[in-house]
N, C-alpha and C positions, 0 to 999 in steps of 0.2 A: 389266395395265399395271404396267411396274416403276415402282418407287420413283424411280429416275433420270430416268425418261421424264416420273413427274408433276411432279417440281420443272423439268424442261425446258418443260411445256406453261403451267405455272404460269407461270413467266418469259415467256413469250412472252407471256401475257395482262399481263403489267404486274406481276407480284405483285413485291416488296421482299425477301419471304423467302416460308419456305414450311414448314409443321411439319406432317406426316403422322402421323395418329390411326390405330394399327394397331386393325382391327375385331373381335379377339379379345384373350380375358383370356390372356395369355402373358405370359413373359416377352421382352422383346426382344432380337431376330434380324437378324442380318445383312440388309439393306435387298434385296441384289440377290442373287441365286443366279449366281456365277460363268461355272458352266455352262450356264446359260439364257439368262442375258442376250448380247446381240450386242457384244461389248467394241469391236469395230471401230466401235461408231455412229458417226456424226460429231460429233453433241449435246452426247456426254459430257465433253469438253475446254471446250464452250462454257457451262456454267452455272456462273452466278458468284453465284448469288444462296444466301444461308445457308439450308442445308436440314436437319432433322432428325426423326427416326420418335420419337414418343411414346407410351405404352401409353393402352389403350382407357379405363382409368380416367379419363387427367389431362385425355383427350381430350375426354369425356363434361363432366367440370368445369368447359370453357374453352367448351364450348358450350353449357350451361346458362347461365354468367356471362353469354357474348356475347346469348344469348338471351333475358334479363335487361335487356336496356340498359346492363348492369356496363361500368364502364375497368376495361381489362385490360390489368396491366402484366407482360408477361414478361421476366426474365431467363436467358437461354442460359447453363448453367455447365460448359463442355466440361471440366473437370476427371477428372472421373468416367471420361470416354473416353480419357482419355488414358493409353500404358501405362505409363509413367514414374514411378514413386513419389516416386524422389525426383529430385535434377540431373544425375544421370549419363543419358547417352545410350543407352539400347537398342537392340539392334539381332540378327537372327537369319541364320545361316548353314546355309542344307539343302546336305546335301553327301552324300557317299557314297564307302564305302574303296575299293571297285572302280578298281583302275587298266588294266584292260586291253580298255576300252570305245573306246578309239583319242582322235581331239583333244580332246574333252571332257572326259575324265579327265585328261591330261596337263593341258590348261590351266586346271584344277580345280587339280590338284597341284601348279602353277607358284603359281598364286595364296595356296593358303594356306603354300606358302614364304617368297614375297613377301612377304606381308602379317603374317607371322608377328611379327616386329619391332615393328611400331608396335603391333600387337591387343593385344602383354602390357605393352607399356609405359601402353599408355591405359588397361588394366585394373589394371594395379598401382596408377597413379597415382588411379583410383577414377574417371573418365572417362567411362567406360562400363561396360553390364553385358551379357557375350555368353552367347547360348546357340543352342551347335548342335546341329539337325535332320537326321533321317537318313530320305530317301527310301526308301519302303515300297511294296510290291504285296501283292496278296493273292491267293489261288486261289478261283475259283469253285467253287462246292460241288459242281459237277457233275464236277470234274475234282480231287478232293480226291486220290482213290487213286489218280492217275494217276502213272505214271513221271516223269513232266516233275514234275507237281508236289511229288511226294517228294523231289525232289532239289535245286528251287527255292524250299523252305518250310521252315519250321519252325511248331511249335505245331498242327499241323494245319490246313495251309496259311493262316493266319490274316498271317503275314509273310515276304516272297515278295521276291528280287528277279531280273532277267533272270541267263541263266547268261551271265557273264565273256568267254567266247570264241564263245559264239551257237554251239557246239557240243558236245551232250549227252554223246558217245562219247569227251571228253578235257579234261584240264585240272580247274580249279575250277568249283561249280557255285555257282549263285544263292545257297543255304541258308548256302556258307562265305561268301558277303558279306555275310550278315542278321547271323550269330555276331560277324562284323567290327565292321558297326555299332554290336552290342550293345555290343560291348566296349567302342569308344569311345567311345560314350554311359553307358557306366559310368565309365569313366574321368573322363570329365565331372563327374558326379555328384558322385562322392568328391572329386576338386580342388575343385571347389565348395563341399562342407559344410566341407571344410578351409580357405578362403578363401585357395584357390589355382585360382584356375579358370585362371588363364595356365597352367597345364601341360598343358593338352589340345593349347596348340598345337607343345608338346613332343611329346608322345607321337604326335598325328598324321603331324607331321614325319618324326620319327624311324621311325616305322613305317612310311613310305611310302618312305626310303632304303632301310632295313634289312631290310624283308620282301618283296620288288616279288612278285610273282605268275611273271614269267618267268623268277626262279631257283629257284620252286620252296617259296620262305620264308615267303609268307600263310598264317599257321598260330600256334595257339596258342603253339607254343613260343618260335618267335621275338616272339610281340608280350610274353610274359611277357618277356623277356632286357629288352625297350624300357621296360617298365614299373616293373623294377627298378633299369635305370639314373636313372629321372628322381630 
């Protein structure tokens, strides 16, 4: 019984709120397992009532209290949950250099054109804090040494993405979109500790006019030329 289902069945009996006592000494974990849970339920848009998982300690202590005849005053301090350290607005972008995946890539690379503008202005002005992610596959172990995945992986086969033209025998393969990635996730890195992270949306820009895949220019040496101009 997920965690969402019990605050739904709780709700439905009348309860006000609902704080779930995890049954082991752990640390605490994500309430629902994405891929398990039925995300289509109908339920999950319907509870309204405040719900949260507690460790088995504080749990064990609210039921000794309550089992006591103790008042028990709780106060909720979502602080802690929250990502945001300080007033700027967080916020994450999974993305990937590959442009020659057809409309999704294109309307990927429309977007962070687009949006390129206001991201470094919000960032500059202290706003927001961005940090982007780079979609990853991996090779199953059974097929490490295989052709496909030598040529879709790097580190042994630990970081994998599809090959670019869904065609093994021409073009770029998966491993030059991982290297990609890396890059601009490094690129990230470094504007970041320089407290310049608006340049990544430089550099991705600029790499995705200047080296497209169809002229042949996705390749270290053109993203070095991008990197030197920023």
């Amino acid at each position: 019984c997920y965690f969402t289902l019990k605050a739904w069945n709780a709700q439905k009996a009348g309860a006000a709120a609902i704080l779930v006592a995890d049954d082991k000494v752990e640390p605490l974990i994500t309430m629902d397992t994405p891929e398990e849970e039925n995300a289509g339920a109908s339920y999950l848009e319907n509870i309204t009532i405040p719900s949260a998982l507690i460790s088995k300690g504080f749990g064990d202590s609210l039921k000794k209290a309550l089992g006591n005849g103790e008042m028990v005053n709780i106060n909720l301090d979502w602080r802690e949950s929250l990502p945001h350290p300080d007033e700027r607005v967080e916020y994450e972008f999974w993305t990937n250099s590959n442009d020659e995946c057809g409309p999704k890539c294109d309307s990927q690379i429309e977007f962070v054109k687009n949006f390129k503008g206001a991201a470094q202005i919000l960032e500059k002005k202290g706003y927001t804090q961005f940090t982007p992610h780079y979609i990853t596959w991996y090779c199953p172990e059974a097929f490490i040494l295989s052709k496909q995945c030598k040529s879709q992986c790097i580190n042994h086969g630990r970081y994998c993405a599809p090959d670019p033209e869904q065609d093994f025998s021409r073009g770029y393969d998966g491993k030059d979109v991982v290297v990609q990635n890396l890059r601009q996730a490094c690129v990230f890195k470094i504007a970041n500790q320089s407290n310049k992270p608006w340049l990544w949306w430089d550099y991705v820009t600029d790499f995705a006019i200047r080296c497209p895949m169809k002229e042949k220019k996705y390749n270290k040496e053109c993203a070095d030329k991008v990197i030197t101009s920023l």
